[in-house]
GUFI-848245 format. One record per atom (N, C-alpha, C, O): residue number from 0; residue in one letter; atom name; x, y, z. Coordinates in pm, 1 decimal. Layout:
<sites>
<nuse NUM kevex a torza CA x X y Y z Z>;
...
</sites>
This chain:
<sites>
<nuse 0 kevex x torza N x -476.0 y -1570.4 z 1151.5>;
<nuse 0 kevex x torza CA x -471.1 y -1451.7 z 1070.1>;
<nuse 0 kevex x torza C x -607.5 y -1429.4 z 1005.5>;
<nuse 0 kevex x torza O x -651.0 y -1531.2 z 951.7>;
<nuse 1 kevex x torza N x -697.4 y -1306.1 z 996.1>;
<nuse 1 kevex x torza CA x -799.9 y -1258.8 z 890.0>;
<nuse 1 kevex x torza C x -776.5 y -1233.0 z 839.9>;
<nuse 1 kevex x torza O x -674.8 y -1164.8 z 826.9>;
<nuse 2 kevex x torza N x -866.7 y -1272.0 z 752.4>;
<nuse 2 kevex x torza CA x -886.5 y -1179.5 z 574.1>;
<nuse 2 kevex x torza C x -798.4 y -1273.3 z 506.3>;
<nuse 2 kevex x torza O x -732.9 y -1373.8 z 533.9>;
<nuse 3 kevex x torza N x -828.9 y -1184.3 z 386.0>;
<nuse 3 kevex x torza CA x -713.1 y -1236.0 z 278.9>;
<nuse 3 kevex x torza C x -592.3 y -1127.6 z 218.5>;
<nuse 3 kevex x torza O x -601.1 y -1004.9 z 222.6>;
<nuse 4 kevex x torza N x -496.9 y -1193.6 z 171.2>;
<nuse 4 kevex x torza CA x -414.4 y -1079.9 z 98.0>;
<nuse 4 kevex x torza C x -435.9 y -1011.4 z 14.4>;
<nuse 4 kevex x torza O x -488.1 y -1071.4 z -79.5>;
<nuse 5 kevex x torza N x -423.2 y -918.1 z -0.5>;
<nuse 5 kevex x torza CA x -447.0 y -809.8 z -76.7>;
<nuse 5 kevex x torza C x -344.1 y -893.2 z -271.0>;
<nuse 5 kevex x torza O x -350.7 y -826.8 z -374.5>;
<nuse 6 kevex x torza N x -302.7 y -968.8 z -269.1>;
<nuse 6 kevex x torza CA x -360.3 y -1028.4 z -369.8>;
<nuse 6 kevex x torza C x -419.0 y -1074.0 z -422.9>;
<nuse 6 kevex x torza O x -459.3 y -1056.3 z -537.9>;
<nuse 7 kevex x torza N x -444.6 y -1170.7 z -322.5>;
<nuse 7 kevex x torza CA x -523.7 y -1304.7 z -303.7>;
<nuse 7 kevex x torza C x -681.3 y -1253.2 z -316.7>;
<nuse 7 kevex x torza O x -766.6 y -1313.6 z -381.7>;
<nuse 8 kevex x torza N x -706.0 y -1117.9 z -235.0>;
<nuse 8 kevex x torza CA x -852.9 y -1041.2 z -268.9>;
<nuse 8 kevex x torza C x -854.4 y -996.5 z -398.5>;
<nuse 8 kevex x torza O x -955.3 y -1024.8 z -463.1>;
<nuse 9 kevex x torza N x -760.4 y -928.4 z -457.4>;
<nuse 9 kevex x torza CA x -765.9 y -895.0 z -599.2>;
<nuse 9 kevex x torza C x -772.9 y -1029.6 z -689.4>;
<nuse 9 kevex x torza O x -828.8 y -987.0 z -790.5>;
<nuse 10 kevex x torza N x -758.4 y -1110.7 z -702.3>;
<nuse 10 kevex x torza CA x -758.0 y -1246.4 z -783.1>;
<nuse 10 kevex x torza C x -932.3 y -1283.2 z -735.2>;
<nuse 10 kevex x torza O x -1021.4 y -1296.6 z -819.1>;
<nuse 11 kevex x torza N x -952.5 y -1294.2 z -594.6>;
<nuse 11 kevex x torza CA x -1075.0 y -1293.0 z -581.2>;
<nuse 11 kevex x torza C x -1253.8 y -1214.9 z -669.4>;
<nuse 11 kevex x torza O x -1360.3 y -1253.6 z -717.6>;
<nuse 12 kevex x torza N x -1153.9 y -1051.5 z -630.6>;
<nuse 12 kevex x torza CA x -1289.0 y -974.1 z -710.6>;
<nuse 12 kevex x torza C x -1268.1 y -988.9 z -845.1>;
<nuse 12 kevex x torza O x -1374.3 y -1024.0 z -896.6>;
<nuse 13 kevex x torza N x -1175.4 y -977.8 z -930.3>;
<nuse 13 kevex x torza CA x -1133.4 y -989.2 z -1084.4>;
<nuse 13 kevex x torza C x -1070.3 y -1117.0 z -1113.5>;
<nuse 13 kevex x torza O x -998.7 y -1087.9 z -1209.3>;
<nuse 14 kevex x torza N x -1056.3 y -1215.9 z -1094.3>;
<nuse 14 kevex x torza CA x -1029.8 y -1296.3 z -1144.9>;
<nuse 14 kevex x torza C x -867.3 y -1313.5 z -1152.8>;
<nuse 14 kevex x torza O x -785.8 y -1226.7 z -1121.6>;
<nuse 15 kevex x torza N x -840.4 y -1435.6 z -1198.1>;
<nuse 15 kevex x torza CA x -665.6 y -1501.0 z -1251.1>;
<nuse 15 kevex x torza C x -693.5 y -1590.1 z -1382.4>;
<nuse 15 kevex x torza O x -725.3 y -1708.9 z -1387.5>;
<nuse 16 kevex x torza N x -670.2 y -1487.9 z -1499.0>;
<nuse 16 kevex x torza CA x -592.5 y -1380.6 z -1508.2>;
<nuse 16 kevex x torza C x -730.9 y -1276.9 z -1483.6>;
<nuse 16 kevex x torza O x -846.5 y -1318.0 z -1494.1>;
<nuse 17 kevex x torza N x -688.7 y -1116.1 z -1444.5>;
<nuse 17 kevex x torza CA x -799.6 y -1035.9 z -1410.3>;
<nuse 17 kevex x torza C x -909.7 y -1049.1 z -1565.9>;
<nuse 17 kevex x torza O x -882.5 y -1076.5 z -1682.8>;
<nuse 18 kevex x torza N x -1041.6 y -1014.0 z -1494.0>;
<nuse 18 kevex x torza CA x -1149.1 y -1024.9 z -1629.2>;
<nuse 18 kevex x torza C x -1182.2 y -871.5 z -1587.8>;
<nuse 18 kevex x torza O x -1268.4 y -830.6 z -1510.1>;
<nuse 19 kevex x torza N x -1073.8 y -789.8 z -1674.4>;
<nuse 19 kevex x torza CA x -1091.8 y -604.2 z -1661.9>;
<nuse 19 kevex x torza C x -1044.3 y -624.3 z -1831.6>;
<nuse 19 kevex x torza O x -945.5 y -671.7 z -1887.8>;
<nuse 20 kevex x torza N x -1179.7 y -557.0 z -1878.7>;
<nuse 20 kevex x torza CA x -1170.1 y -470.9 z -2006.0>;
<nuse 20 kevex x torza C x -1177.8 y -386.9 z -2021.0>;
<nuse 20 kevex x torza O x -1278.2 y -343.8 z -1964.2>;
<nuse 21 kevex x torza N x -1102.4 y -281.4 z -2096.9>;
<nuse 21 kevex x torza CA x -1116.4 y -152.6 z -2185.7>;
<nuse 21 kevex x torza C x -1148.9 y -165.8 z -2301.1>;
<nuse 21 kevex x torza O x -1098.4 y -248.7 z -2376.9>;
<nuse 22 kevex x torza N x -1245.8 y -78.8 z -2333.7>;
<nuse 22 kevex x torza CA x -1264.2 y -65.1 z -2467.5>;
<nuse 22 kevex x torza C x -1263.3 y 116.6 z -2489.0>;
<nuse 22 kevex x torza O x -1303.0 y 198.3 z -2406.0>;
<nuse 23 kevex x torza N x -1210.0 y 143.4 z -2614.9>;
<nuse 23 kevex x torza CA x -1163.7 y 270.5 z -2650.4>;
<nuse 23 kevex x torza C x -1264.4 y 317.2 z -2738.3>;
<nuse 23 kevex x torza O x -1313.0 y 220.1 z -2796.3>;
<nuse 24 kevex x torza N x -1327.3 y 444.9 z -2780.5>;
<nuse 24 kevex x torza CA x -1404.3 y 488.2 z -2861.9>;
<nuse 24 kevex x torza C x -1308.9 y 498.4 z -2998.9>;
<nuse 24 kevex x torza O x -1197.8 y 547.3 z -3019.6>;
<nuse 25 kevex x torza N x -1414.5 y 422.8 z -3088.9>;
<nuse 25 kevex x torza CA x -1371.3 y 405.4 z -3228.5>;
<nuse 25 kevex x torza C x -1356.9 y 539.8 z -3329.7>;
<nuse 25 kevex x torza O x -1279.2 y 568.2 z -3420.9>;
<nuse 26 kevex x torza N x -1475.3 y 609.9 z -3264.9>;
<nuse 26 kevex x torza CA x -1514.7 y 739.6 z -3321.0>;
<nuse 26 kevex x torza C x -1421.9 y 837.6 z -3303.8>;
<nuse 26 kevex x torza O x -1376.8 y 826.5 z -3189.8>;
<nuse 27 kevex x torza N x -1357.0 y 954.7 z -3379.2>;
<nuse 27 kevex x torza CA x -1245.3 y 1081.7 z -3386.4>;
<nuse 27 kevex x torza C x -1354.0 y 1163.9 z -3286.1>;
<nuse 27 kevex x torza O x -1467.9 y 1203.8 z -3310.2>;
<nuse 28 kevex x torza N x -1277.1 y 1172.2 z -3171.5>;
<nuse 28 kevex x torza CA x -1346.5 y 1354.1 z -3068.8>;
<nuse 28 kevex x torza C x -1291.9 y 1409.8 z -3079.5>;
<nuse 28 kevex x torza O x -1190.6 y 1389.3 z -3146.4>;
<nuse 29 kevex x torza N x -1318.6 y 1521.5 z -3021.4>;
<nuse 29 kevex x torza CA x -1270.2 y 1716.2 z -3030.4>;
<nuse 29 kevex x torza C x -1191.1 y 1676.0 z -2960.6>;
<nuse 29 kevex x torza O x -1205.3 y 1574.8 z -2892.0>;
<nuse 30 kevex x torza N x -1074.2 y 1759.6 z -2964.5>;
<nuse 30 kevex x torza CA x -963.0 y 1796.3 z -2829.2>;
<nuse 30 kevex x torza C x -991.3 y 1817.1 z -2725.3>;
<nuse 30 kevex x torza O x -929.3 y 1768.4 z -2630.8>;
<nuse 31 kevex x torza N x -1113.9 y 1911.2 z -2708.9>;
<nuse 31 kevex x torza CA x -1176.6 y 1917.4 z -2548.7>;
<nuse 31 kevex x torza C x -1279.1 y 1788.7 z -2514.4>;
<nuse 31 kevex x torza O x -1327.9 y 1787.2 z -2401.4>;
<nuse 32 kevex x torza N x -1321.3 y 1655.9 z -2629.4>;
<nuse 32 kevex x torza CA x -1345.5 y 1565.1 z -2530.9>;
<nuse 32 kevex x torza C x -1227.9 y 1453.1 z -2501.0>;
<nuse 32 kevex x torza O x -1214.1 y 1358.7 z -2423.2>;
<nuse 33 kevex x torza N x -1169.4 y 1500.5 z -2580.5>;
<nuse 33 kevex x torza CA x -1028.0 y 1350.3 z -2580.0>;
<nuse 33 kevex x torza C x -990.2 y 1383.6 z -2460.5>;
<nuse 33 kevex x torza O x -961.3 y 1299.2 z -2375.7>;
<nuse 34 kevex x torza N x -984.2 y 1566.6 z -2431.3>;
<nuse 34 kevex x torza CA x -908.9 y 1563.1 z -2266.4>;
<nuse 34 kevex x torza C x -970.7 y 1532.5 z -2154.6>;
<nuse 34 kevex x torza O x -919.2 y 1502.4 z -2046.9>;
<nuse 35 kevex x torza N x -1151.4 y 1545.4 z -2198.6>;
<nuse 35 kevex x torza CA x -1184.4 y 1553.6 z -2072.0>;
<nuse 35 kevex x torza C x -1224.7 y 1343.5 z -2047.5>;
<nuse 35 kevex x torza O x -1240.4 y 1274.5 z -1946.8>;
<nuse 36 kevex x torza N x -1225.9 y 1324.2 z -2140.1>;
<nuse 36 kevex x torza CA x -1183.3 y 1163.7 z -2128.4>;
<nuse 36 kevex x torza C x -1072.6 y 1120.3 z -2053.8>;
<nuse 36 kevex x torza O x -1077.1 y 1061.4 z -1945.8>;
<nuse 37 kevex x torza N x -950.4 y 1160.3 z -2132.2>;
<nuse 37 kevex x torza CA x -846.4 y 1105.4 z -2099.1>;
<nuse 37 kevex x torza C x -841.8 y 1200.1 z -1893.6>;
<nuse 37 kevex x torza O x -780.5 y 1160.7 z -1794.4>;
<nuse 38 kevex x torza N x -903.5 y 1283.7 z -1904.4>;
<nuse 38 kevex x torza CA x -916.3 y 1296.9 z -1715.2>;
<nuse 38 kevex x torza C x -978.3 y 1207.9 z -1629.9>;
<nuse 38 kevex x torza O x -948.3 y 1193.1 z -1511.4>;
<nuse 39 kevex x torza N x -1075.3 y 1141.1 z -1697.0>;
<nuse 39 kevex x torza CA x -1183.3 y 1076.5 z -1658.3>;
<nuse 39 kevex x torza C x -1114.2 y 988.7 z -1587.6>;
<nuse 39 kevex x torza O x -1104.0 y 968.6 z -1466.6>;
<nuse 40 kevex x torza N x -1055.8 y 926.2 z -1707.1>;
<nuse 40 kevex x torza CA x -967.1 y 776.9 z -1746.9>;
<nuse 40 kevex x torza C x -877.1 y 749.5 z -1635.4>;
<nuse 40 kevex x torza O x -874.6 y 639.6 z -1579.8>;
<nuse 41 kevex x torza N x -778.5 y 880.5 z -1590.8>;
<nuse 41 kevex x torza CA x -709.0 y 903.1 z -1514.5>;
<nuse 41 kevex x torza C x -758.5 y 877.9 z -1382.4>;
<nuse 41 kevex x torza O x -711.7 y 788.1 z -1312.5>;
<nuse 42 kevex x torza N x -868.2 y 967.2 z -1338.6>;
<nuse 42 kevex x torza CA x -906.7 y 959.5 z -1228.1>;
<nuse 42 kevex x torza C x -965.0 y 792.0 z -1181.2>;
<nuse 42 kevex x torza O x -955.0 y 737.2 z -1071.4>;
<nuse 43 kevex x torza N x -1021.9 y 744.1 z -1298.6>;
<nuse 43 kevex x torza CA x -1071.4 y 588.8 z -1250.6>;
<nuse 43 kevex x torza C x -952.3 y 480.8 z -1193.5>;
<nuse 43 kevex x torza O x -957.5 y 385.8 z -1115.4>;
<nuse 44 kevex x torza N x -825.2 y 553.5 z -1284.5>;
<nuse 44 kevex x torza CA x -685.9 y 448.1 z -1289.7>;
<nuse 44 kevex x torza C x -658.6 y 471.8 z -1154.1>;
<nuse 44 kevex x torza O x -602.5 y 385.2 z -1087.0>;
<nuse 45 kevex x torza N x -692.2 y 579.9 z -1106.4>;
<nuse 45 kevex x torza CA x -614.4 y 602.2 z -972.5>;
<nuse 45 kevex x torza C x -735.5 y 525.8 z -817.1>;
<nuse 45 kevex x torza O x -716.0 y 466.2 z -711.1>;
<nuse 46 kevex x torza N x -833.9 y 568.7 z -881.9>;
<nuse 46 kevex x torza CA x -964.2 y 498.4 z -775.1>;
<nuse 46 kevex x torza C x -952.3 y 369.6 z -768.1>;
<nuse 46 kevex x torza O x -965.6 y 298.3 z -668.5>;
<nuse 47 kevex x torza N x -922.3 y 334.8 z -894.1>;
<nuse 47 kevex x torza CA x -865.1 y 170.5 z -855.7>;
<nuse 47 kevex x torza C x -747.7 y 144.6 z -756.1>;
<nuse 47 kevex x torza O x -742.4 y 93.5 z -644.2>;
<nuse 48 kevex x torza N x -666.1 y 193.7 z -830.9>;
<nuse 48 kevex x torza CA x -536.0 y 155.8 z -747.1>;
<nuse 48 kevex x torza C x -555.5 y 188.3 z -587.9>;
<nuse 48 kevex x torza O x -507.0 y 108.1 z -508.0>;
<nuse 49 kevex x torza N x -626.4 y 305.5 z -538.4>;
<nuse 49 kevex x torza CA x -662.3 y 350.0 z -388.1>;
<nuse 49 kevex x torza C x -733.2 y 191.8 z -383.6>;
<nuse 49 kevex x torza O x -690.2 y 140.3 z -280.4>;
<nuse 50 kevex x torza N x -784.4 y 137.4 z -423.4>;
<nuse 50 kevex x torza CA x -915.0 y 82.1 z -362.7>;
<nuse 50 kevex x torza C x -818.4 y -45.2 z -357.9>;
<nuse 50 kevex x torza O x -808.9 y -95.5 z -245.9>;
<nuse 51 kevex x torza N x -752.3 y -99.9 z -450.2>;
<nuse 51 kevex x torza CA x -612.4 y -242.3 z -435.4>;
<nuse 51 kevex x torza C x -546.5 y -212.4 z -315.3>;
<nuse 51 kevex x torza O x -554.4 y -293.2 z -222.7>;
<nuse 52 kevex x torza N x -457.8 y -68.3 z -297.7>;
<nuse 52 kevex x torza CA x -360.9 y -0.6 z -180.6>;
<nuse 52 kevex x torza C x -439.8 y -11.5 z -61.5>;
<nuse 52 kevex x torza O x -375.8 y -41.7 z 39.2>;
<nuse 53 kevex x torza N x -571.2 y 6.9 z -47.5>;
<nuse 53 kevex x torza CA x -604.4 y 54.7 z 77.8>;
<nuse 53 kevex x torza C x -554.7 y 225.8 z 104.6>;
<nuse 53 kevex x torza O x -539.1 y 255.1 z 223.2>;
<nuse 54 kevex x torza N x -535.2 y 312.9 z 24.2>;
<nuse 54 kevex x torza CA x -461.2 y 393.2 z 66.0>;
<nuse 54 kevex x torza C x -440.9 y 486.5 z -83.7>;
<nuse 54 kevex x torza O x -447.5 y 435.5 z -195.6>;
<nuse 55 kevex x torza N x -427.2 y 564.3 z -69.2>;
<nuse 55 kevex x torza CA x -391.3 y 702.9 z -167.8>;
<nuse 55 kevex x torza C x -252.2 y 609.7 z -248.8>;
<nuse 55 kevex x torza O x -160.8 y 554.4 z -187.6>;
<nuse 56 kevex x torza N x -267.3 y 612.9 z -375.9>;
<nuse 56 kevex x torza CA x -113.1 y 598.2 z -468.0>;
<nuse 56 kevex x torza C x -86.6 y 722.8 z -473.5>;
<nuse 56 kevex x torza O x -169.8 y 813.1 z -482.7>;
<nuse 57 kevex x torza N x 71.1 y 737.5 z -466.3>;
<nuse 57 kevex x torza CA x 150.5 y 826.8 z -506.0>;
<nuse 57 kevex x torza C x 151.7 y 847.5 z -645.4>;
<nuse 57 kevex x torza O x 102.5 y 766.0 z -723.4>;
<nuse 58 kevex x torza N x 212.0 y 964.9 z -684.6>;
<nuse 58 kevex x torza CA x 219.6 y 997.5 z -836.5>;
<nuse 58 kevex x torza C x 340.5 y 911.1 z -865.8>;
<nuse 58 kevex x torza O x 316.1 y 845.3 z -966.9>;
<nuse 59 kevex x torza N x 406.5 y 896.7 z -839.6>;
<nuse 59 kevex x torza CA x 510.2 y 759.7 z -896.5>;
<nuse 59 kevex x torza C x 409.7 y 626.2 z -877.7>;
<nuse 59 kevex x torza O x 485.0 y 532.3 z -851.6>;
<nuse 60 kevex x torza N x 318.9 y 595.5 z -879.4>;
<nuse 60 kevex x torza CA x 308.2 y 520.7 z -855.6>;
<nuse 60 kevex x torza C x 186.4 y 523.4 z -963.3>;
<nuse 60 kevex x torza O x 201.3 y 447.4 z -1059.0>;
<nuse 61 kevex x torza N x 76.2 y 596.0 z -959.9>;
<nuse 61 kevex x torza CA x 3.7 y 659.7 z -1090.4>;
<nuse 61 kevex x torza C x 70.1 y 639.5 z -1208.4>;
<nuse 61 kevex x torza O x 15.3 y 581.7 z -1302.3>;
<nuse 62 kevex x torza N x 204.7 y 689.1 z -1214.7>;
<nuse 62 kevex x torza CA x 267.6 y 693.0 z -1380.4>;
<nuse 62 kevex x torza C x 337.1 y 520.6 z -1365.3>;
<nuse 62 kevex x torza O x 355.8 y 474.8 z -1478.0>;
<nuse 63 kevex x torza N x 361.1 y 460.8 z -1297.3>;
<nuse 63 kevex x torza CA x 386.0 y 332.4 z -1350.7>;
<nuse 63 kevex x torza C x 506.3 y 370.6 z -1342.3>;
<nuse 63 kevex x torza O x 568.8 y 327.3 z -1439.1>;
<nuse 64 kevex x torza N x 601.4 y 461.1 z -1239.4>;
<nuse 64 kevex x torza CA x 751.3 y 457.6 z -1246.7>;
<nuse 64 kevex x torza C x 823.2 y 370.5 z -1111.5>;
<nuse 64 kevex x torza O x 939.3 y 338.7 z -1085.6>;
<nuse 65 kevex x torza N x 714.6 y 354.1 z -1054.0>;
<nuse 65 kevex x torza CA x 773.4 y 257.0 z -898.8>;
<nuse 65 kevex x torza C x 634.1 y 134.3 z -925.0>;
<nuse 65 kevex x torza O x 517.5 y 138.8 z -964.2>;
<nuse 66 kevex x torza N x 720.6 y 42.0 z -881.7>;
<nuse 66 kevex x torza CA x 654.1 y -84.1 z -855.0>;
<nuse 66 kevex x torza C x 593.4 y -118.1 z -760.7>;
<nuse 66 kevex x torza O x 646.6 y -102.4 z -650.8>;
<nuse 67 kevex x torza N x 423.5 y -193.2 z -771.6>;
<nuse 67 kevex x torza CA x 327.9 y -144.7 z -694.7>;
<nuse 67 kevex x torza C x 349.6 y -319.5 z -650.8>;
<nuse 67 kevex x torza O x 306.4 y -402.9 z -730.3>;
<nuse 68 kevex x torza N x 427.0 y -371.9 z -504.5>;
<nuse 68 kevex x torza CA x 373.3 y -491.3 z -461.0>;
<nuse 68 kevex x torza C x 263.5 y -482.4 z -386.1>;
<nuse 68 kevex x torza O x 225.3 y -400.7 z -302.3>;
<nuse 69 kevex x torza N x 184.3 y -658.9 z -466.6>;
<nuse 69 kevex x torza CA x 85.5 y -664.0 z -378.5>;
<nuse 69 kevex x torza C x 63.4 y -787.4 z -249.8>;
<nuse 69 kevex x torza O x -33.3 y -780.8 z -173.9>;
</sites>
């Protein structure tokens, strides 16, 4: 068999337990940057997950309502 599992690669690039931080701005923004943040934010959550999947996540799968095995 090649490669590794698509866990086993994720434990690889980030670590066990993963070494992924967020950090949040301390500072109060406008409504039009909180949104265009919180789009940002969105779009990265999902580039990740494509890039774990191999493959486009579904919007159930984006909101955290179906369970993503890896």
């Amino acid at each position: 068999m090649g490669g590794r599992s698509i866990k086993d690669n994720f434990k690889w690039r980030f670590g066990d337990p993963a070494r992924i931080k967020i950090e949040y701005a301390k500072d109060k923004m406008s409504p039009s940057e909180d949104a265009y943040r919180s789009e940002q934010i969105s779009k990265a959550y999902a580039g990740v997950l494509k890039g774990i999947l191999g493959r486009e996540p579904t919007q159930e799968e984006i909101l955290g309502n179906k369970v993503i095995d890896c």
